[in-house]
C-alpha positions in Angstrom: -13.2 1.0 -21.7 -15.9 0.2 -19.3 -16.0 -0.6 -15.6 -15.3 -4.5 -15.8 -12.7 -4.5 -18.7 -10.9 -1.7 -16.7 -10.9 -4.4 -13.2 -10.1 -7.3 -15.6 -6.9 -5.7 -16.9 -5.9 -4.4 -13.3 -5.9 -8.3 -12.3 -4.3 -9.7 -15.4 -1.7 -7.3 -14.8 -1.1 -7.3 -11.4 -1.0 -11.2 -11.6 1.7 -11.2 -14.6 3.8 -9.1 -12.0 3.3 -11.1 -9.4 4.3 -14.1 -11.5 7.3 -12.2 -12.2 8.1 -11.3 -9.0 7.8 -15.2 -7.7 10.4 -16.0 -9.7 13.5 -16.4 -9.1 14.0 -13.6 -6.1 16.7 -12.6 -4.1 14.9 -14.6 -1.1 12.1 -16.8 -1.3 11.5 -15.9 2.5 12.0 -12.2 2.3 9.7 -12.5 -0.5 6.6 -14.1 1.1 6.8 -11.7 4.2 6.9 -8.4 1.5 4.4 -10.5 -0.6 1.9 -11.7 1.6 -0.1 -8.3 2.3 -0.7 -7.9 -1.5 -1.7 -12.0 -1.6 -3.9 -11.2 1.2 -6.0 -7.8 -0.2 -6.0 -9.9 -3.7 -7.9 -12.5 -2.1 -10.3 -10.1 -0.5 -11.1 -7.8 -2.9 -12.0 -11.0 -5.2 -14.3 -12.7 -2.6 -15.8 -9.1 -2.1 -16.0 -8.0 -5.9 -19.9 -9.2 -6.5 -21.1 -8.1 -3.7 -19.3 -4.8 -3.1 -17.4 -3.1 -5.3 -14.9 -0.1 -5.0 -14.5 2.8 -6.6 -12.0 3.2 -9.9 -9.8 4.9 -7.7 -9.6 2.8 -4.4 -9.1 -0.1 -6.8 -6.1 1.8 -9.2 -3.9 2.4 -5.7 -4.5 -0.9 -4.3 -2.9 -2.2 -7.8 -0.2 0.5 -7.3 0.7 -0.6 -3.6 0.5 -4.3 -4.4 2.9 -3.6 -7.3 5.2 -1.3 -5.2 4.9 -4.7 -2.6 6.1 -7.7 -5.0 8.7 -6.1 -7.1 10.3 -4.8 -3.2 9.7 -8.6 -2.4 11.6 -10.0 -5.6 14.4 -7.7 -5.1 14.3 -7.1 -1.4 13.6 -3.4 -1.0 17.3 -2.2 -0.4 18.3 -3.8 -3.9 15.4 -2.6 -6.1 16.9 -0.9 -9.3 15.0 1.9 -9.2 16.2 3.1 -5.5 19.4 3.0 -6.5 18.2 5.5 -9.5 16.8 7.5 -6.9 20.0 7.2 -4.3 22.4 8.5 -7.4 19.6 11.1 -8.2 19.6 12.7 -4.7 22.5 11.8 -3.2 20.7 9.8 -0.1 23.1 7.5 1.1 21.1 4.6 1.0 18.5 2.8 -1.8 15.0 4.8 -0.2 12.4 2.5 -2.3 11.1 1.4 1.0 9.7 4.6 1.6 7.9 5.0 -1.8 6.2 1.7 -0.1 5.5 3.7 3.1 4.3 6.5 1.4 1.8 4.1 -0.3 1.1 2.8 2.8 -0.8 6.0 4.0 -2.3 6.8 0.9 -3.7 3.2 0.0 -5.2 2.6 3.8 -6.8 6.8 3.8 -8.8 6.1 0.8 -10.0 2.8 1.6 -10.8 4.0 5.4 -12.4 7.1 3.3 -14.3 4.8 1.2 -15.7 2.5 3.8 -16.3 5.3 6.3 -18.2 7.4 4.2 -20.4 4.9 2.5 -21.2 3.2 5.7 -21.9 6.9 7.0 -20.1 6.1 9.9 -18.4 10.1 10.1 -20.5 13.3 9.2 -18.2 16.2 9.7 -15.6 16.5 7.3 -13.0 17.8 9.9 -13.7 14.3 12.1 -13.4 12.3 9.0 -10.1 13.7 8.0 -9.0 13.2 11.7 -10.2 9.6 11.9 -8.7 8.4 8.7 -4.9 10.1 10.1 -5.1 8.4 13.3 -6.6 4.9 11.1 -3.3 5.0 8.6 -1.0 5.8 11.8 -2.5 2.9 13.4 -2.3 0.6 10.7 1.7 2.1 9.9 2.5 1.4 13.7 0.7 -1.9 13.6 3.2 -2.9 10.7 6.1 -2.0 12.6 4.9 -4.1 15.0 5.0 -6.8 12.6 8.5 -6.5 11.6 9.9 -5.9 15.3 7.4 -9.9 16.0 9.2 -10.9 12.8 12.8 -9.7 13.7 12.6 -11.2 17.4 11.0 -14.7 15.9 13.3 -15.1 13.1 16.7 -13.0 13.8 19.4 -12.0 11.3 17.0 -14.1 8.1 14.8 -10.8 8.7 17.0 -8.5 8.3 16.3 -8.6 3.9 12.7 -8.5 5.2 13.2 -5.0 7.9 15.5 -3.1 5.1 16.8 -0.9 7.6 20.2 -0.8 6.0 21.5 0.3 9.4 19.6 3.7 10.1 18.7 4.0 13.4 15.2 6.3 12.2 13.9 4.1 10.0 10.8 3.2 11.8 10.0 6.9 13.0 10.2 7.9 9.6 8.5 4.7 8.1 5.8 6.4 10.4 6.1 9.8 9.1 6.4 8.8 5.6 2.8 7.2 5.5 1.4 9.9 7.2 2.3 12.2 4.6 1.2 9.9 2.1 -2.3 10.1 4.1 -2.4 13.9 4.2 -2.1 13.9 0.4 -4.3 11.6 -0.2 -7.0 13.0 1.6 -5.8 16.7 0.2 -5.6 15.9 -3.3 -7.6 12.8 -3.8 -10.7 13.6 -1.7 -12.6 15.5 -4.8 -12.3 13.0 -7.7 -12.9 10.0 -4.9 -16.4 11.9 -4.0 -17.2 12.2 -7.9 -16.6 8.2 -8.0 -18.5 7.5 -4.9 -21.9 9.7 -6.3 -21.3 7.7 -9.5 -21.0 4.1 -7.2 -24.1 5.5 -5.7 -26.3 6.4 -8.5 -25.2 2.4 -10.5 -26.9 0.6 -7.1 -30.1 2.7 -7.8 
């Protein structure tokens, strides 16, 4: 399969999803607010495609996350099927698919800030690189929290679908934690195959 089929079937089938996710969920507002980050990098990455183009790899986990996103917006991430799978599995106590999102969310935003970093040869030293891209993901994790404390203040008990808490008292501190795990293993395991892709990026423009 080459490049462009391979981009062409991650948008057909990220869209059918998303079609699928639209309809019919558990809240139409809960929905939008889960929604809207995926709606967002969907628009971006299309206005951006011609003119700068990610790697295989960048593009596979944003298709990943913005899955992960719209099937927690349809259901409302305390009532997705497959937490409950997990719950009964290990005995949590509570449905813990919002922290498969939050584990996306440190791995997505490490190998974009990775990607954009790098080719705009912003960081030299390995070591500062790694460092940069942590304290980027926290950021961006804390910023999101951010957005959920604006949203529970401006809209009250209708956000509570939208926060999926489910009444423990850690959930932001370990929101935090979870995407800077998901970071550290991105950056760990990812970092070789993601500089093979970048080379190959490279060596297309020339």
């Amino acid at each position: 399969m080459n490049i462009q089929k391979f981009h062409q079937l991650l948008l057909i089938s990220f869209l059918s999803i998303f079609v699928w996710s639209a309809y019919k969920p558990v809240n139409y507002l809960t929905w939008f607010l889960e929604s809207s980050p995926a709606i967002i990098a969907l628009v971006l990455l299309v206005l951006t495609y011609r003119n700068y183009k990610l790697t295989p790899l960048l593009y596979s986990l944003i298709w990943v996350y913005a899955v992960i996103l719209v099937i927690g917006g349809h259901y409302t991430y305390e009532k997705v099927p497959f937490g409950f799978w997990l719950e009964r599995l290990y005995e949590t106590g509570r449905n813990n698919y919002d922290k498969i999102g939050h584990f996306a969310q440190g791995v997505v935003p490490a190998i974009a800030a990775r990607e954009i970093l790098i080719r705009r040869k912003v960081v030299k030293s390995r070591a500062w690189l790694f460092f940069i891209i942590v304290c980027i993901v926290l950021a961006a994790s804390a910023g999101y929290e951010l957005v959920e404390f604006g949203a529970s203040v401006t809209l009250g008990s209708a956000a509570e679908e939208f926060l999926g808490t489910q009444g423990y008292i850690w959930d932001t501190q370990t929101d935090m934690l979870t995407a800077l795990i998901g970071a550290i293993f991105a950056l760990v395991l990812l970092s070789t195959i993601h500089d093979r892709q970048l080379s190959a990026l490279k060596q297309q423009k020339h």
